[in-house]
MDAnalysis code that builds the backbone (N, CA, C; Angstrom):
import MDAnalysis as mda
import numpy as np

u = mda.Universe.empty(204, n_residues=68, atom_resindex=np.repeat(np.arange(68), 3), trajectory=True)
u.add_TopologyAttr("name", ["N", "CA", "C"] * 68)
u.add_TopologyAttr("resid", np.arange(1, 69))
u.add_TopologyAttr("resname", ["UNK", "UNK", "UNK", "UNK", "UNK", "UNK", "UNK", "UNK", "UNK", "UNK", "UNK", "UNK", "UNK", "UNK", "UNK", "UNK", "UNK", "UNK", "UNK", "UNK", "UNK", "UNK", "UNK", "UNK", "UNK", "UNK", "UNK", "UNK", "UNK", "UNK", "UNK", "UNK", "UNK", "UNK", "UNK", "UNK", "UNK", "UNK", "UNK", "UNK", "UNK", "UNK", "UNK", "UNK", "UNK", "UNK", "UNK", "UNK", "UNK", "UNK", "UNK", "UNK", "UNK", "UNK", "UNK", "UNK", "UNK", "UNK", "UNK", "UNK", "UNK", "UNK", "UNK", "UNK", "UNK", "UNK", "UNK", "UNK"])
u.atoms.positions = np.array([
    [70.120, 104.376, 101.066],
    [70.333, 102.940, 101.037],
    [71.478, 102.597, 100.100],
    [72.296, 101.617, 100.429],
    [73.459, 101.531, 99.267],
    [72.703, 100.473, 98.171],
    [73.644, 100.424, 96.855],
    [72.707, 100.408, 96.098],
    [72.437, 98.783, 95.542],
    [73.711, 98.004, 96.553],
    [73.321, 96.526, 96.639],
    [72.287, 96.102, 97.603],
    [71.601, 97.068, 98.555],
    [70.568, 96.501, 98.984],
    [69.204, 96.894, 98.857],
    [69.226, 98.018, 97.575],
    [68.129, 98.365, 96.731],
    [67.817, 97.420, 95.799],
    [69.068, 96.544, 94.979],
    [69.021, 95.888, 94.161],
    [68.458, 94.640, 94.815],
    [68.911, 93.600, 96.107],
    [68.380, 92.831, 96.718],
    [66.822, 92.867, 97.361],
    [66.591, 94.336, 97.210],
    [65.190, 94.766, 97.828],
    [65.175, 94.033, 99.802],
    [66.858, 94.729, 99.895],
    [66.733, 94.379, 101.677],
    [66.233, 95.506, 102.126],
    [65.981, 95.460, 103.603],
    [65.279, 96.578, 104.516],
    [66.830, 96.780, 104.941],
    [67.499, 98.245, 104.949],
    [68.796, 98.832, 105.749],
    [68.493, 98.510, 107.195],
    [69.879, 98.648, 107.437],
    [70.166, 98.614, 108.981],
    [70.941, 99.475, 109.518],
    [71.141, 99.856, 110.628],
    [71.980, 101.001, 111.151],
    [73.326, 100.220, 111.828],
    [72.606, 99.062, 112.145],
    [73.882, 98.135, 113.233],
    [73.557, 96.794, 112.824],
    [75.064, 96.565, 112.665],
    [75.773, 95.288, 112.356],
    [76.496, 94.780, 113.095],
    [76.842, 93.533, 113.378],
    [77.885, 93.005, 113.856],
    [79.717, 92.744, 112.829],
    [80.598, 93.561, 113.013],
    [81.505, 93.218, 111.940],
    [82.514, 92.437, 112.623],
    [83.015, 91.499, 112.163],
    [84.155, 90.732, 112.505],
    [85.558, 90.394, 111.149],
    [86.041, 91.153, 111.247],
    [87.438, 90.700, 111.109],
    [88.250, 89.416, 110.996],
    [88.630, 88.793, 110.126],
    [89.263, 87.822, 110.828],
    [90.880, 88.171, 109.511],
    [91.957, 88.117, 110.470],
    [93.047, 87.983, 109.405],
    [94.309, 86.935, 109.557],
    [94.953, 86.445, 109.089],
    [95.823, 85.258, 109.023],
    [97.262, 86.219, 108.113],
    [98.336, 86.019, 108.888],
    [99.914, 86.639, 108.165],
    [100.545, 85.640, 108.291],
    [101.123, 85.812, 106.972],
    [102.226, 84.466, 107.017],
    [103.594, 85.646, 106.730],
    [104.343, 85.512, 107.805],
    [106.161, 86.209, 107.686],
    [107.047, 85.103, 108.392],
    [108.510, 85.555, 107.497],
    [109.487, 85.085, 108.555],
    [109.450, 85.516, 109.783],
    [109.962, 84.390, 110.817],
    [110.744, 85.109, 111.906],
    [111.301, 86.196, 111.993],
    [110.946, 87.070, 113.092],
    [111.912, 88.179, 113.199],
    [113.036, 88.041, 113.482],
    [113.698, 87.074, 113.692],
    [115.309, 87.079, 114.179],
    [116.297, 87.336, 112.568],
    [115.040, 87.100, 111.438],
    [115.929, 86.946, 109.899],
    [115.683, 88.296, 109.765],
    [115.213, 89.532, 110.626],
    [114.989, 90.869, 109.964],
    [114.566, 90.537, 108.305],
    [113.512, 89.922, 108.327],
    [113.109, 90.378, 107.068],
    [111.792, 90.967, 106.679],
    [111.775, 92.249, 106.677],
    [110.296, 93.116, 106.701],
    [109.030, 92.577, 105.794],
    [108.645, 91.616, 105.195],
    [107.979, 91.642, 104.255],
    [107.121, 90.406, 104.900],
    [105.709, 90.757, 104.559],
    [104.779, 89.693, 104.884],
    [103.415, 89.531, 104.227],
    [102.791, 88.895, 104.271],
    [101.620, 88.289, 102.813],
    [100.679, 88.311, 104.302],
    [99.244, 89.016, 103.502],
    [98.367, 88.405, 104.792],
    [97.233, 87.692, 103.757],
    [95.855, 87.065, 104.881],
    [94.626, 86.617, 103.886],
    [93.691, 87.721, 104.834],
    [92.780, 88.164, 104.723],
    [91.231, 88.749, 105.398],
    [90.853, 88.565, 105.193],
    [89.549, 88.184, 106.048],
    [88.052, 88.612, 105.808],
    [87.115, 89.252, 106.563],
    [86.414, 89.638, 106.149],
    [85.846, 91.266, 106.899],
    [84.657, 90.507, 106.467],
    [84.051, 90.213, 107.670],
    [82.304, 89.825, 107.725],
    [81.371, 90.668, 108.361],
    [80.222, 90.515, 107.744],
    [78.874, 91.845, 108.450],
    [77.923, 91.275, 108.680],
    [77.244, 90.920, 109.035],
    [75.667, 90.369, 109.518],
    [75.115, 90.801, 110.939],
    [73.926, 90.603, 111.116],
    [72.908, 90.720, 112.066],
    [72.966, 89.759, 113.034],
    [74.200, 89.049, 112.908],
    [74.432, 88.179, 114.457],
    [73.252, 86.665, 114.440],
    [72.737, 86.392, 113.417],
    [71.614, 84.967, 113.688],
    [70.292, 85.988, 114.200],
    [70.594, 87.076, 114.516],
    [69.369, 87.907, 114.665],
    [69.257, 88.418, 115.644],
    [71.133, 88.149, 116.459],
    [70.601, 88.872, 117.921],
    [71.043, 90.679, 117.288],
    [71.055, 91.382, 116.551],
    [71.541, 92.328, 116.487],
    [70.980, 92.894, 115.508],
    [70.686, 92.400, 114.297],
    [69.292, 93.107, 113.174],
    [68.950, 91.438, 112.420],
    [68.011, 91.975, 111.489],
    [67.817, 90.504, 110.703],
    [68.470, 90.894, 109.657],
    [69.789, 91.650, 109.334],
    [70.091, 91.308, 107.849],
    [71.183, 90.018, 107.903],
    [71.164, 89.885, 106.790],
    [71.691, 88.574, 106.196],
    [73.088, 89.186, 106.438],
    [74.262, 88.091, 106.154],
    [75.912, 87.978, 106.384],
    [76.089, 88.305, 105.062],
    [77.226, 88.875, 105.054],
    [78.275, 89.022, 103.793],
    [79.577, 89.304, 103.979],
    [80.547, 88.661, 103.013],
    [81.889, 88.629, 102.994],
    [82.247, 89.406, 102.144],
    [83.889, 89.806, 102.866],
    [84.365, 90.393, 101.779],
    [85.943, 89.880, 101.860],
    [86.658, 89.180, 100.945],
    [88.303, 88.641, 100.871],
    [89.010, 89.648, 100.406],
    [90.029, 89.493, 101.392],
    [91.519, 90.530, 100.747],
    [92.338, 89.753, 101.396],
    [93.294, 89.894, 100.249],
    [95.046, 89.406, 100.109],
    [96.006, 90.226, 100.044],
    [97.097, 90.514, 100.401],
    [98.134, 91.687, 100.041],
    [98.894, 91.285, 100.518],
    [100.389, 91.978, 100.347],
    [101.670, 91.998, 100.974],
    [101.489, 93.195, 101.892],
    [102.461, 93.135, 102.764],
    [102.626, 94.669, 103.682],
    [104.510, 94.581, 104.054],
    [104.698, 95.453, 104.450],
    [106.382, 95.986, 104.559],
    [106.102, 96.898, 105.742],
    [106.455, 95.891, 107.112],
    [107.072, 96.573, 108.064],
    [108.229, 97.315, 107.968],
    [107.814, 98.995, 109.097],
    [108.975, 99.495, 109.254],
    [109.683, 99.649, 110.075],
])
């Protein structure tokens, strides 16, 4: 069991629903300029329960990236 859901005293699950969601902000490609900022978020839950009963959780990430 990992050890945030020992600490929550959840029941594990084998299957989750994960969804992704990400947003990039770059120039246009016509300015060739390789560099771009994104936002994420990477969500997990049991779907409202069509898929297990665990509860949702987020996780945020920010970064730059450099196309090549």
């Amino acid at each position: 069991r990992p050890p945030l859901e020992q600490r929550t005293h959840q029941d594990p699950t084998n299957l989750l629903l994960f969804l992704p969601i990400e947003l990039t902000f770059a120039p246009p490609r016509r300015y060739d300029i390789p560099w771009e900022t994104f936002f994420r978020v990477h969500h997990r839950s049991g779907a409202f329960g069509l898929v297990s009963n665990a509860r949702g959780s987020d996780f945020i990430a920010t970064g730059i990236r450099y196309r090549f």
